[in-house]
N, C-alpha and C positions, 0 to 999 in steps of 0.2 A: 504494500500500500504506500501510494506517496502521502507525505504531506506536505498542504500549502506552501505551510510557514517555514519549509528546511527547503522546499526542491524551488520556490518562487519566491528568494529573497528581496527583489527588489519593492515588492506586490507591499511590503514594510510601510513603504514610505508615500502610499497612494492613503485618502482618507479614507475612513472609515467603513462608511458604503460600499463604496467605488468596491474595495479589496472584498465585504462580503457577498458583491453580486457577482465579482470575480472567480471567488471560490465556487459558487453555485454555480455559476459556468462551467465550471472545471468538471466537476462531479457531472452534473448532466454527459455533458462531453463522454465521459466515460462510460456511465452508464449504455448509450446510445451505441457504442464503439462494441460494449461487450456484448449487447445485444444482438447487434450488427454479425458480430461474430459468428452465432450460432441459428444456422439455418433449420429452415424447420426440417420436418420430416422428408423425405424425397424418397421415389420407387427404389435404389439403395436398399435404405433403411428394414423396406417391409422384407417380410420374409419369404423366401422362396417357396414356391408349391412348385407342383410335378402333375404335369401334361406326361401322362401312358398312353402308346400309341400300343395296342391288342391287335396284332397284325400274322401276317403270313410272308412269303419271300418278298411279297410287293413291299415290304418294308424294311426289308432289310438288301437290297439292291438298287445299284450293284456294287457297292459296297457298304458299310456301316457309316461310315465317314460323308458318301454320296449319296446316300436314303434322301426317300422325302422325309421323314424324320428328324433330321439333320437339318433337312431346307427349312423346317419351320423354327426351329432353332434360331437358325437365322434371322430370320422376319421378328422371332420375338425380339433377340436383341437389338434388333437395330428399330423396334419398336419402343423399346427401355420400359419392357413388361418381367415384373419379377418371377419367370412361372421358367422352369427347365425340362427338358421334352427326357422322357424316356422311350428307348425303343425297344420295346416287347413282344417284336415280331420274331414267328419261328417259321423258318422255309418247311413248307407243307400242312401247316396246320389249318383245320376246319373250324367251321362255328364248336365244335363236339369240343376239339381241344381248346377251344379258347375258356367255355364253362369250365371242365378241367381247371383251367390256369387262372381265371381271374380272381378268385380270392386271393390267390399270392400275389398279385401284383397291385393291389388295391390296398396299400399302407394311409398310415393317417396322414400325410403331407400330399396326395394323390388330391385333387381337383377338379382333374377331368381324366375322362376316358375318351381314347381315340377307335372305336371301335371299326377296324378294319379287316374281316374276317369273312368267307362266303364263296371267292374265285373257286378253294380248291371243291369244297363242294358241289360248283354246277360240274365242275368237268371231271367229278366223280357221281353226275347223277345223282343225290343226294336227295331225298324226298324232299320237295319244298316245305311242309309242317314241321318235318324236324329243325330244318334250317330256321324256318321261323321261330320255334320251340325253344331251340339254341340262344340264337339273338338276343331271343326276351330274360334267358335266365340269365347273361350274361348282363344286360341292361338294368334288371331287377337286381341283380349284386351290386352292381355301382350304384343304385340307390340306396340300399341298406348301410352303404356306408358313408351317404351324402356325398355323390361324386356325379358330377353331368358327367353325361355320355352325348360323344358327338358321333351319329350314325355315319358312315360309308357306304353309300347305295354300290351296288355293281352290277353289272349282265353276265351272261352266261350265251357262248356260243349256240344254236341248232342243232347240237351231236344229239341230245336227246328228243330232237324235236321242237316246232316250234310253240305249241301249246307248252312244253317245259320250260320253256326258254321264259316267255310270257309269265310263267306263273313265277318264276325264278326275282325275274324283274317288281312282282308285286310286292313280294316278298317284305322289302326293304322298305318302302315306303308306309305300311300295313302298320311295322314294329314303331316305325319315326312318327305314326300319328297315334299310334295304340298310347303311349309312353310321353307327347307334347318333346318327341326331340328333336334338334336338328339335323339334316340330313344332306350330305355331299351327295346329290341327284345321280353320278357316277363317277367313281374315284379317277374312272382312267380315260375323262373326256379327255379327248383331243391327243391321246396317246397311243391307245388299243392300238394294236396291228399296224403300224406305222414304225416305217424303219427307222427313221430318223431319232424317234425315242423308245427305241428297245432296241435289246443285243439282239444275236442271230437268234435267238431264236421267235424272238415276235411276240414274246410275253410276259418277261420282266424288263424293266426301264434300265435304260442305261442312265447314265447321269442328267441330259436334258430330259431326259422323261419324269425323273424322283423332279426336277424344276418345278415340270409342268405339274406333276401333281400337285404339288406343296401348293401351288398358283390353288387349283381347283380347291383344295382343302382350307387354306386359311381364311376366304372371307367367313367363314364358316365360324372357325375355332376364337378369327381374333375375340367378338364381342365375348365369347365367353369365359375370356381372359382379361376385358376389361368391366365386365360387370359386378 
């Protein structure tokens, strides 16, 4: 602590007043300066949650690092959104193994859920009720432990026909309105079968594809990171 009378010697020899409105000067001054100091709270300060992405290889290609996963990662920070993306994608898992898996991955710092589960099931034929069946126990879990779930709609090729195909497609929309959630219309607009975002083989993304998805995915996720 200063004071006046030792650090403002000359202040001695000003009158009476003068030196008391002076001192009070002083003191405000300070006051002000240490206020000044200490900012308020800032997205820093708050603490971090965990965005889980519940996926299959489409999330984890074509590499960990070049995931759409990864790409939203991105978008949050350069958003300066306190939430960290986990990727909980397993190459080849079904809605079947995601129920399996999501109580493990639904810890108390969990937010949201990125539910991306369903490709390998059309192209395993996969009864659509179970599919939907799946969905919802997986969807009901993230509730039970207060966590939004963000849907990922997907299609399913004509191998099994087109009335399966059709009912594949209902599927996803059915669970997004059963539940009030929100729903990515299809993970892999503007990607599917197109060389340019996928490896040889035409069905996992190479890195401008994980781009493009992350594109499709985030108007989606941001609000629910900033609400």
């Amino acid at each position: 602590m200063f004071s006046p009378h030792t650090c403002f010697g000359p202040m001695n020899h000003l009158p009476a007043l003068i030196r008391r409105l002076a001192i009070i000067w002083l003191i405000g001054a300070t006051l002000i300066a240490a206020a000044c100091g200490s900012s308020p709270s800032s997205p820093s300060n708050q603490p971090i949650r965990r965005v889980v992405v519940l996926g299959d290889s489409l999330a984890v290609t074509p590499t960990i690092a070049q995931s759409f996963p990864s790409a939203l990662q991105t978008r949050i920070d350069r958003a300066a959104l306190p939430w960290r993306v986990t990727n909980a994608g397993v190459t080849g898992d079904t809605t079947a193994d995601g129920v399996r898996r999501v109580e493990g991955v639904l810890s108390s710092d969990v937010g949201v859920l990125v539910l991306e589960l369903g490709a390998n099931d059309g192209l395993e034929g996969v009864d659509v009720t179970t599919v939907e069946r799946n969905l919802s126990a997986i969807v009901e879990a993230a509730q039970r432990h207060n966590v939004r779930t963000l849907l990922c709609g997907m299609e399913t090729l004509p191998t099994y026909g087109l009335d399966y195909a059709a009912a594949f497609h209902a599927v996803f929309a059915r669970v997004s309105q059963r539940y009030t959630l929100p729903l990515v219309p299809f993970l892999l607009a503007g990607v599917a079968l197109d060389p340019a975002f996928n490896g040889p083989d035409l069905v996992h993304p190479n890195a401008a594809g994980a781009q493009r998805i992350a594109d499709n995915v985030w108007p989606y996720l941001a609000p629910l990171l900033q609400s």
